[in-house]
N, C-alpha and C positions, 0 to 999 in steps of 0.2 A: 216527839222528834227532837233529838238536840243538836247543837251546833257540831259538826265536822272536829274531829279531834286534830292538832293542830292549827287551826285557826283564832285561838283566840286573839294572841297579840292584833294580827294584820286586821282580824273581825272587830276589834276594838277600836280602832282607826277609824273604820267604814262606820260604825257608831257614832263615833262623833260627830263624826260630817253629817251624818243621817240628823241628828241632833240639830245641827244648826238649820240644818234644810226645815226639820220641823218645826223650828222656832219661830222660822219667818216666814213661814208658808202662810198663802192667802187665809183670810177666815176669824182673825181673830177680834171676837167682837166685845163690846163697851156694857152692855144692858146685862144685868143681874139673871145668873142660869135660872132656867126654869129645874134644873134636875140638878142634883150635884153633881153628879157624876153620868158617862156613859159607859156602857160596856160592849162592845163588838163583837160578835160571831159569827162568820161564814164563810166564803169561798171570795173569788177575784172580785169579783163584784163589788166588795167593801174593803178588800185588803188593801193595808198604806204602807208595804213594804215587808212583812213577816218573813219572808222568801229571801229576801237578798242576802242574808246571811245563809243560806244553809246550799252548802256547796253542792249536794248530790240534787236540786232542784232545776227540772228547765223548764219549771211557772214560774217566769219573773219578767219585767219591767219594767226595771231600774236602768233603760236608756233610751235615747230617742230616738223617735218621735213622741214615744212615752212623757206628759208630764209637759208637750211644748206649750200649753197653754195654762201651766200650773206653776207661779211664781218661784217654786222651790225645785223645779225643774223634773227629771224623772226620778218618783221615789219609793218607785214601786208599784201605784198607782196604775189599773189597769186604764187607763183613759188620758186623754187629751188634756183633762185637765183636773176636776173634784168629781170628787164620788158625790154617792146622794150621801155616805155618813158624812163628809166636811159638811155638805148644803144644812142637813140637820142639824150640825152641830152652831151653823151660825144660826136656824131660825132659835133653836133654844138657848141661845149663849154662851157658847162652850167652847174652848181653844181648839184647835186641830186636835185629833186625836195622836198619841203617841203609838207607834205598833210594841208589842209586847215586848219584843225582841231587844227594844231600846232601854224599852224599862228596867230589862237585867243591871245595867250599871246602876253599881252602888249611890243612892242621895237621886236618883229618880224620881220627879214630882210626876204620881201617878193619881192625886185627887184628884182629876177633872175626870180621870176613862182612864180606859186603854180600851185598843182594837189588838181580839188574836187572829182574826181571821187570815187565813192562810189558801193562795190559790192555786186550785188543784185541790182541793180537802173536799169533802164528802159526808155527809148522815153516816155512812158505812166506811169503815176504818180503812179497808183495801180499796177504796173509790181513790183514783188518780194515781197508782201505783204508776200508770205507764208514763207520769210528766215525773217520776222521781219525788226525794223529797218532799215532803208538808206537812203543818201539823193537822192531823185531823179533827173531826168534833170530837171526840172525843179528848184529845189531847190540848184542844183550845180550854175544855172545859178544866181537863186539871191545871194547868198554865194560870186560869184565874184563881181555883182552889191556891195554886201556892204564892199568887201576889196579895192575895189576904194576909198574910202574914205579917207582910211588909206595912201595908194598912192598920193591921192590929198594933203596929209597935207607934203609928202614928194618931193613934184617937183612943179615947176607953171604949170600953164595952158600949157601952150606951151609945154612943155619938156613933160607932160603926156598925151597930143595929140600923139605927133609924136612917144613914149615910147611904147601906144596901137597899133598904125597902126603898127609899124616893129616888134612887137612881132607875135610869131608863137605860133598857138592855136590847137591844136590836139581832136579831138574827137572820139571817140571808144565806140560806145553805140549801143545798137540795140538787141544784144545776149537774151538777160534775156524777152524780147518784146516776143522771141520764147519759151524759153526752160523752163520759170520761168511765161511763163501764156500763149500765143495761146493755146502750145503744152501741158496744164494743164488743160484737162475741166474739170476733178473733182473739182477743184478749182477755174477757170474764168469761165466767162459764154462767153468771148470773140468770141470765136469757134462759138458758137450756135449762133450769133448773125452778126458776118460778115465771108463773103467769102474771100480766099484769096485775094483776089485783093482789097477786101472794106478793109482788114486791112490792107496790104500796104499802101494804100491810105492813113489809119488815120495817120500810123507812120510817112510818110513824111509829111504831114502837120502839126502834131506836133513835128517834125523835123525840121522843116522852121523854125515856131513858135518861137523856142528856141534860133536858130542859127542868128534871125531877131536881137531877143532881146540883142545878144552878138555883135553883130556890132554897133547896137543902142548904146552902152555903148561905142563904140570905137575903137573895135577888128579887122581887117582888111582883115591877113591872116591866111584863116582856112585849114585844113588838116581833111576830112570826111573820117572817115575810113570804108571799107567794114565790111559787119558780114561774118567772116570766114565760112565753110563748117560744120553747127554745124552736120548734118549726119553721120561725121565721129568722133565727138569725142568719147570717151570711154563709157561715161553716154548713148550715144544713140544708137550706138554697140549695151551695156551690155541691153536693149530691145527687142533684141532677133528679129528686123523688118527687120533687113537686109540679106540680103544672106550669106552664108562667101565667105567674102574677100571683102564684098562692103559696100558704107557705104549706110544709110537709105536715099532712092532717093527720097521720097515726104518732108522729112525736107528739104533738097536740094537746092527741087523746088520752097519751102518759101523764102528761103535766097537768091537765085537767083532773084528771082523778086523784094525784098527790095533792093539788088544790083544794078539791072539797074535802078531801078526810080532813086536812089542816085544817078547814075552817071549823069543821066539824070539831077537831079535837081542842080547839080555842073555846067553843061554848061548851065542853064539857070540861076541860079547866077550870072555866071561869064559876061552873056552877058545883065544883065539887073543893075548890081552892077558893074562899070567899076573901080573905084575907088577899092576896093576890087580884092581877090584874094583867089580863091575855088579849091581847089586839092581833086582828088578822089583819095584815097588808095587801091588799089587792094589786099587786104588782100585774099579774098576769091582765087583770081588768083593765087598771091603767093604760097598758103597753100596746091591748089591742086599741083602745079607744084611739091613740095616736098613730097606729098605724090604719086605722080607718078615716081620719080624718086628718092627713098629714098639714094638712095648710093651715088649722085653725091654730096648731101649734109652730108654726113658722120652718116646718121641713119641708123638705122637695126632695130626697131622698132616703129611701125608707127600703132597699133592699138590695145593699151592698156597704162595704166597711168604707169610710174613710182611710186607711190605710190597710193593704195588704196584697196578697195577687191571687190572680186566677177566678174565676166564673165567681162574679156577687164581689168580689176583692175578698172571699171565704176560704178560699183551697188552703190559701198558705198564709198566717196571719202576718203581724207587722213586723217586720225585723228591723236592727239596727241600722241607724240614721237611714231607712226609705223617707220616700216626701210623701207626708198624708198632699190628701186634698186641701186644698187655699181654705175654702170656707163649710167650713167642721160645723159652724150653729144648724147647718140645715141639713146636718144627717144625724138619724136616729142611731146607727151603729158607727164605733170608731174602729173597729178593728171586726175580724170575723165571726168574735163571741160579744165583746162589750158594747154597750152604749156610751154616745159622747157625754160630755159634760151637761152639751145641752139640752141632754135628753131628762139627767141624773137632777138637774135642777125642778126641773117639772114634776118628778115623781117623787123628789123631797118633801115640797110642796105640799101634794096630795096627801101623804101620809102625814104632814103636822095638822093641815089645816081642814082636809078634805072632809067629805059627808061618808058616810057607812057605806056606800057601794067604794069608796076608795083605802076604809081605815073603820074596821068592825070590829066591836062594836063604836069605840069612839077614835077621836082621832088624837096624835100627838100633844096638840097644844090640850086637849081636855085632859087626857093623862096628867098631863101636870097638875092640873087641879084636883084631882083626886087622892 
């Protein structure tokens, strides 16, 4: 996907600014990186902005209440405040990440990361046609293929070999597969066309597909994240398919089986790619555990958005300057698809530090020693 013809100039502008926002954005920490570098892939979930340049887009973010708890204000940033990649990037030491978009301008410090994740993107290239604009995985993946360049002109051979292998790569895509076309037949013909299991089936092998093509470049250690419990967010609530008090159990059952192939295809990675290293995310684990126990995690609201309208606060998500809710740390969702900040902290957490039912085989911070 490329930028809108005509806009360079004025998109150049919004560059900068974006720049300085990410300059001083919360996060930047003192202690020696565990990774040298990180590299970002997914959907809203992780995106810091990708979106804001690209005119024909209406997944973006980039105003408030977006961002009002995020010192650099709304920058894209599907949430109130940090994602779990900023939380990750302070437990292993790493400045905010730039989104890719930024990194086009010429003399771009892109050693630490970049994020291409773009929201509204998809495993499957026509996943989110109907929010316009995005780059897809696909297209995230070539996006990194040609910032290696940039990279090769700044290290030899050598030092950008070993630069790739100990860099940490995060993926978090899958969602939008669901909620933004299986789950859309007035719009995809997906549905009518594979059963669940033939579409699992396609997702992980254009899953591979993607993840083959990022080793191929040089990538070593990747981090596959689960697709959370989308049955419970607010959007699928506010559909009126669930009983009350529970979430919608056939979307569930979708996510669940994209689940297990992933983990499935993480230990046949890991045993057929020995040189490499394939961690499974248990996001969806995670997410149930907190919505099971919402108090031990300091919520009291676990099913409706922080900011939006209609049945759950899901019908219609957040729009320009509404007022969220006063006190955001005690809701699991900020809007009718995202979790808050203070949800995103907790499942950073988990994936650095946690035990194998949260980060399988190992977790974050042992990656790094590996």
């Amino acid at each position: 996907m490329k930028l809108a013809k005509g806009c360079y100039n004025s998109c150049m502008v919004v560059v900068l600014v974006m720049i300085l926002i990410w300059v001083n954005a919360d996060g930047v920490t003192g202690s020696a990186p565990q990774f040298p570098a990180m590299f970002v892939f997914g959907d809203s979930l992780v995106d810091h902005g990708n979106n804001n340049l690209l005119i024909g887009s209406f997944a973006k973010a980039n105003y408030l209440p977006y961002g009002i708890d995020f010192s650099g204000g709304p920058t894209g940033r599907f949430c109130n405040g940090k994602t779990i990649i900023d939380f990750l990037g302070d437990l292993v030491g790493l400045p905010p990440l730039p989104p890719y978009t930024i990194t086009l301008i010429p003399g771009s410090n892109i050693h630490g990361g970049i994020n291409f994740a773009s929201a509204a993107a998809g495993i499957l290239d026509e996943t989110g046609r109907n929010l316009g604009d995005r780059f897809n995985f696909r297209e995230q993946v070539e996006s990194f293929e040609s910032s290696l360049s940039k990279l090769s002109n700044q290290m030899n051979e050598d030092d950008l070999i070993q630069y790739l292998a100990r860099s940490l790569v995060v993926i978090n895509i899958g969602s939008n597969d669901y909620i933004n076309n299986y789950l859309l037949p007035s719009i995809y013909s997906t549905s009518s066309i594979y059963n669940s299991k033939d579409y699992t089936d396609l997702l992980i092998r254009t899953y591979t597909t993607h993840i083959m093509g990022l080793k191929k470049l040089g990538l070593r250690k990747f981090v596959l994240a689960a697709v959370g419990p989308l049955g419970c967010i607010p959007n699928q609530l506010a559909s009126g398919l669930a009983p009350p008090g529970k979430c919608v159990s056939y979307v569930n059952s979708l996510v669940e089986m994209f689940n297990m192939k992933l983990r499935s295809l993480v230990d046949q990675l890991n045993k057929n790619h020995t040189s490499s290293l394939f961690v499974y995310g248990n996001t969806y684990g995670a997410f149930n555990e907190i919505l099971s126990k919402p108090s031990a995690y300091a919520f009291t609201q676990t099913d409706r958005g922080c900011c939006g309208i209609g049945q759950n606060r899901g019908q219609i998500t957040c729009l320009p300057l509404a007022i969220p809710c006063f006190d955001r740390d005690k809701y699991v969702f900020w809007d009718a698809y995202h979790p808050t900040q203070a949800f995103n902290q907790i499942i950073a957490q988990k994936a650095y530090s946690g035990s194998p039912a949260d980060c399988y085989p190992v977790n974050i911070q042992q990656m790094a020693r590996l």
